[in-house]
N, C-alpha and C positions, 0 to 999 in steps of 0.2 A: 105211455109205452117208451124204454128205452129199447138201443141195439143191445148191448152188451150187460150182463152182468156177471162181475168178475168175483170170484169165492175163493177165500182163506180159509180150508177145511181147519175144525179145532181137533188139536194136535195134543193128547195127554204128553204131559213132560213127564219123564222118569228125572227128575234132578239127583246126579253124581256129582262128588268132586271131580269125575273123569268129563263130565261137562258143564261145568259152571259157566260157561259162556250161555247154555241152550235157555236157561232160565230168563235172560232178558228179552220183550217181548220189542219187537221193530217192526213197522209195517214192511210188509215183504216188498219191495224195491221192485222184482222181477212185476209183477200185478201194477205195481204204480209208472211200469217204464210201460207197459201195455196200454194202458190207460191213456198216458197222456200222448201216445201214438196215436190213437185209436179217434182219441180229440181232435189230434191234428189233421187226420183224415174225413173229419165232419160228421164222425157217430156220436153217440150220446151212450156214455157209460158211468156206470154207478160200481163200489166196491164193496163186500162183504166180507168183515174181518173176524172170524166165529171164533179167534183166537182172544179179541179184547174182552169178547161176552159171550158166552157160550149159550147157545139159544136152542131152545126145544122145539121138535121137528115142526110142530104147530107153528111156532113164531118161523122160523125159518120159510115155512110156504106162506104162510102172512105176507111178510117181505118179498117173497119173490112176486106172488097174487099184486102186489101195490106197484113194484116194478114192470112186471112184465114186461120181461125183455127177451126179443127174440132168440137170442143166444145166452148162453151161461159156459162161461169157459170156470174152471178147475183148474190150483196149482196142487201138486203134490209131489213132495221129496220121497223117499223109500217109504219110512217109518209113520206115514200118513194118506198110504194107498189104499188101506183097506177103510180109513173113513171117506177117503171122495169114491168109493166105489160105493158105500150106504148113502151117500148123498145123492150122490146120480141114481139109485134106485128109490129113492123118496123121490127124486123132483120129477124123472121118467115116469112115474105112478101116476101124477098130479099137474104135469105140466106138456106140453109139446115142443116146449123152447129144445134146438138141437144142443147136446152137451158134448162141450170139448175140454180136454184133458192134456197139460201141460206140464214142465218142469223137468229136472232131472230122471229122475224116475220112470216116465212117461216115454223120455227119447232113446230110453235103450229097451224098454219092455212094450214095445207097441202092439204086439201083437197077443203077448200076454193080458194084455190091460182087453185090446178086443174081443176077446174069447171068454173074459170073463168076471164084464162088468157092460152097463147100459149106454154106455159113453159111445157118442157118434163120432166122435175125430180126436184121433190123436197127433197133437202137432209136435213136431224134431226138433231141438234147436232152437234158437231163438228163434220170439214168436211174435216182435211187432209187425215187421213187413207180411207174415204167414198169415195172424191172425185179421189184419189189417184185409186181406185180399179174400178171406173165410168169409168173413161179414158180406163185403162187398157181393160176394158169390151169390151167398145165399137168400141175400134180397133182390135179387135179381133174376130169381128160381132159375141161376146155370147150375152146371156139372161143377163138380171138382176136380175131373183129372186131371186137370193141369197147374194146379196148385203144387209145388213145389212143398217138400218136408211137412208131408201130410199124410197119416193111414188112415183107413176108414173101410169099412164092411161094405161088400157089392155083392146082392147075391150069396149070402152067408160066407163067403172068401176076402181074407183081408188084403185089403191092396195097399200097398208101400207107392208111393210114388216117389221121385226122384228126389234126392235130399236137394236142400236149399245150399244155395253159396251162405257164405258166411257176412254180416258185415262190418266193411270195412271201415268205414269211415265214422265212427263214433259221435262224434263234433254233429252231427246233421241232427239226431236222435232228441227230442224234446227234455227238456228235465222233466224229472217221475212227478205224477200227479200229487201231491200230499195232500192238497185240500182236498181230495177225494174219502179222505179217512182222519178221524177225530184224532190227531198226533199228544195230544195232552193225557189221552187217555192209554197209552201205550207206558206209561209212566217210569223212561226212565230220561237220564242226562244226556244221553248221546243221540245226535244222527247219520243216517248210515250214507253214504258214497259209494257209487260202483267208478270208477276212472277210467277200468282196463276190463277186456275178455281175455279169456287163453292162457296157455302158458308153455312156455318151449320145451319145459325140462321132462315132462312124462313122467312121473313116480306110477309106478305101477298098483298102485291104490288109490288111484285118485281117479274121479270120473271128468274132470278138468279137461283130460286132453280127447275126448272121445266127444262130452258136448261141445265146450267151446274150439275146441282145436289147437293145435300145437304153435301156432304161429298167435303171437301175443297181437293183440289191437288196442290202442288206447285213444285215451281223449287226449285234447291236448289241454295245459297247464292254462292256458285263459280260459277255456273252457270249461274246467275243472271250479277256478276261483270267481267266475262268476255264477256256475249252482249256488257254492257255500256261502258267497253275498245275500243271493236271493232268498236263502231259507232262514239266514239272522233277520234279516229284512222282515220275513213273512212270519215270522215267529220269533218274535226278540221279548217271550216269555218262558224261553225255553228253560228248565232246570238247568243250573250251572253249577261245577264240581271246583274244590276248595282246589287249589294246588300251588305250584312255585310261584307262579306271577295275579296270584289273586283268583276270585271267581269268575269263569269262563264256559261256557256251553263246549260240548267233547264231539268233534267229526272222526266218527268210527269208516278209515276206507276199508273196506270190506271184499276189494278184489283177492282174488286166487293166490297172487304175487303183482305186489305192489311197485313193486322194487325192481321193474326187469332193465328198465333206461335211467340211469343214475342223470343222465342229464336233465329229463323231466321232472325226477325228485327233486332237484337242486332250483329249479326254478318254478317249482309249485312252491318250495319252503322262501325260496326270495319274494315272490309274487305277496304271500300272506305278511313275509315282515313290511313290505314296501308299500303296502295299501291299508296297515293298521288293523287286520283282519284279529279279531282275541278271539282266539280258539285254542283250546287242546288238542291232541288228533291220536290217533292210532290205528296201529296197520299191521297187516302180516308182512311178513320177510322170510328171505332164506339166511340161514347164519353164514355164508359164503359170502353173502352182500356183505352183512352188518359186518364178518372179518375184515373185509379189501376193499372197502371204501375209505375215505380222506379220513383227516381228524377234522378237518373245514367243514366235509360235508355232517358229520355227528356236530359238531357246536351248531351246526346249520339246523339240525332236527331241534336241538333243543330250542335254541333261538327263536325258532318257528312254533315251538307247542307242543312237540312231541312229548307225550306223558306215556305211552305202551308199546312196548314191540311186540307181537304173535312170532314166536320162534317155532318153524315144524322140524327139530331134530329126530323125533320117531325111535332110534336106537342107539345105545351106547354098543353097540358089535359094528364092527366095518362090514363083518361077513352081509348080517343083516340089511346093512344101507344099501352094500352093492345089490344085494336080490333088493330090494324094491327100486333101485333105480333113481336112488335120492341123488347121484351124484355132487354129494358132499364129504369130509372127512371130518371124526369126530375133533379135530386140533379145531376147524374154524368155528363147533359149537363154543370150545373152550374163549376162546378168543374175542368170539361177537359176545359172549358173558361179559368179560373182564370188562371190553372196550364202552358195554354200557352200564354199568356198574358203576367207572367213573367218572361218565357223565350225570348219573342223578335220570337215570331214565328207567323206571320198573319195565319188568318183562315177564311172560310165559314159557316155559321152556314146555311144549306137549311132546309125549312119547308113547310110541306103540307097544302092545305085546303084545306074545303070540304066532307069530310067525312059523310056519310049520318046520320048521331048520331050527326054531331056538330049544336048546333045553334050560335046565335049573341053571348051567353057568352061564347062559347070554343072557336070561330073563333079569338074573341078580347084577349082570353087568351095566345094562340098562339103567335099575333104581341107583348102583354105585356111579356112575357115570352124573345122573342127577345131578345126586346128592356132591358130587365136585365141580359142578355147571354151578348150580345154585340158583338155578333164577328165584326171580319173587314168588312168582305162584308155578305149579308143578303141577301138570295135568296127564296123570297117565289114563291109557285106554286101550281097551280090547280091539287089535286088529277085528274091524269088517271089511269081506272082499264085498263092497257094492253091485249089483250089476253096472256093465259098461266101464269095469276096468280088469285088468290086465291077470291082477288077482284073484277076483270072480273066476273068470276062465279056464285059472289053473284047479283053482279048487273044485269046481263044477268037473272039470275033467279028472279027476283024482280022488273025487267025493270024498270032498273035506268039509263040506257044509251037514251041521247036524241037524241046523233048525233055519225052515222054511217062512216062518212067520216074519214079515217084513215090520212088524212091529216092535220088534224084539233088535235090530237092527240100529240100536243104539250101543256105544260105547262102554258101558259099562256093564254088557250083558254078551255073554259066550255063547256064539254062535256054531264058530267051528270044532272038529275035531281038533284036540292037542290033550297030548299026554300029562301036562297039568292042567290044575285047576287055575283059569286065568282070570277069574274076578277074587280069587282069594290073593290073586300074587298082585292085582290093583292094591287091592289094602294094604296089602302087605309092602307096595313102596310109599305109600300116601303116610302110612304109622315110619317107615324107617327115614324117610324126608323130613317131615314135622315133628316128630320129637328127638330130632338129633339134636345134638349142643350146636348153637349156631354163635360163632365169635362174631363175625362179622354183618356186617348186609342188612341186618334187622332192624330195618329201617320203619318205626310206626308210623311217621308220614306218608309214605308211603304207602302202608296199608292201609290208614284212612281214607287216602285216596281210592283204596281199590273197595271198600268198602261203599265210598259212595257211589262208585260206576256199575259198582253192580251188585248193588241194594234194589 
């Protein structure tokens, strides 16, 4: 018998050029920071990844029958709710272990999720300290009301209880479990890094500031370069990608915004040259940063490994940025282009459409805007207002949502009302980006590169 067992509902991939990222597969980070909490608290927890192997309902209860574990927690983003709601009614059928249900999705729909799925607990927010004090509960046959950032059913009425504080101090947090989950078989060159929660800037499409919160928290920079020790260490058979300074294994950090304390970055990139660490890395940014930073600290990114930057510029209209609240201008997309361009560092330039203000001339100003950015790879996508953002709310209140199916809730698929057709006007910058004449920039090392990261 274990406590916990933790499930990675399988997730069909719609693969678009509008999401070429979604296609590589990464043990989900959130489950493995669970996990090795949950370890340090003295439970015993096992992880099921139905994302590496897709297993039929038989084997599935096979597995949990050999486990049995009194608990089964669920992670599910939007576009993966309607299969942990068939999971929890396969395992509720066949099993008595209590299900709880976690993730994005989960902390703004609780009640949703109650009303109409098998699932005992829904937890808010981050879930080691919550789920950490679940367990302890429920082997102890107490109550729950005093659990903090927790819903659950009393009495057929769902009860909220009070949200949890947030936390603060990162650095205390165990590094994520990996050897909980076969990492060879996820198959690709990189591994992923959380650093940071939050984020200050609020863009009104993003559910960042509603789960994590507006007030950034991070690790710190020793803290940071002793995981990335640990995991060369524990895995120094990892696939490694060709690039400027030879073959190297790729640390994908995978925070919200990487980039909020320039001075953390500057000495996480010293830390990795001064301890000989070979790594590639890559990271999302604002193009604000990458505009108004040094020339020191860009030779510093290279020097240090840096092979991608994730740029979220979303629109070439200003109109556009100010409604979501990007608090950016389109000169410092131009800018953070140029400024890594000549440094030798590829990039994503991703973009939204769809905005219910845009017509034919913002849509088209968008792909032209591109197409003068130029980054390497170009990923437009269909505005989704999520639940738990800003956007959602307007739309819900304006009924501007056509389709209800949280499945469908990927980027390359129209959701809302708008008076064009917006997955034809996808295509239609994806054909006027790539088959333009391109004089410059066309760089094939670089797309070798990009071809092994996410092959």
């Amino acid at each position: 018998m274990i406590d916990v067992l933790l499930i990675n509902p399988y997730q069909r991939k719609r693969i678009s050029l509008a999401s070429y990222r979604d296609k590589i597969k990464f043990p989900v980070l959130s489950l493995l920071s669970l996990a090795s909490y949950l370890e340090k608290e003295g439970f015993k927890v096992e992880i099921l990844d139905l994302n590496i192997k897709a297993l039929k309902n038989k084997n599935i209860l096979r597995v949990i029958k050999e486990k049995n574990p009194i608990i089964i927690g669920i992670t599910s983003i939007t576009t993966s709710i309607y299969e942990a709601y068939r999971l929890a009614r396969l395992i509720k059928a066949n099993f008595n272990a209590t299900l709880i249900i976690g993730g994005p999705h989960a902390t703004f729909s609780d009640e949703e999720i109650l009303n109409e799925s098998t699932f005992d607990i829904v937890v808010r927010g981050e879930g080691e300290e919550i789920l950490s004090e679940i367990v302890r509960t429920i082997k102890r046959e107490q109550k729950l009301d005093d659990i903090k950032g927790i819903s659950y059913k009393k009495d057929g009425k769902v009860i909220r209880n009070e949200s949890r504080e947030f936390i603060v101090d990162l650095d205390k947090l165990p590094f994520p479990a990996r050897n909980l989950v076969p990492l060879e078989k996820y198959g690709t060159h990189a591994f992923t890094i959380i650093t940071s929660r939050g984020c200050p800037f609020g863009c009104k499409f993003c559910q960042v500031p509603g789960k994590d919160g507006l007030k950034w928290r991070h690790r710190s920079a020793a803290n940071i370069i002793e995981e990335i020790k640990e995991v060369l260490k524990k895995y120094p058979n990892m696939k490694k990608v060709s690039g400027p300074e030879g073959k190297r294994p790729i640390a994908f950090f995978v925070d919200d915004n990487f980039m909020v304390s320039i001075e953390r970055i500057e000495e996480i990139c010293n830390k990795i040259i001064e301890e000989g660490i070979e790594i590639y890395w890559d990271a999302n940014a604002r193009v604000d940063t990458i505009a108004n930073i040094s020339e020191d600290l860009l030779d510093l990114f290279k020097k240090s490994g840096c092979l991608h930057i994730f740029l979220g510029v979303e629109s070439g209209s200003e109109k556009t940025l100010k409604s979501y609240n990007k608090q950016i201008k389109k000169q410092d997309a131009l800018k953070s282009a140029e400024r890594l361009k000549k440094k030798g560092i590829f990039f994503t330039g991703a973009f939204m459409l769809g905005y219910i203000q845009e017509k034919k001339t913002d849509l088209n100003a968008t792909i032209q805007f591109a197409k003068k950015m130029d980054p390497t790879i170009v990923a437009f996508r269909i505005l989704i207002p999520l639940p738990g953002t800003k956007i959602y709310e307007k739309y819900i209140k304006e009924d501007l949502i056509m389709d209800f199916n949280y499945s469908n809730y990927t980027s390359g698929i129209q959701i809302i009302k708008h008076e064009e057709n917006l997955e034809r006007w996808v295509l239609k910058g994806y054909l006027m980006y790539y088959l333009r004449p391109r004089k410059e920039y066309l760089d094939i090392g670089m797309w070798k590169m990009v071809l092994q990261i996410y092959s």
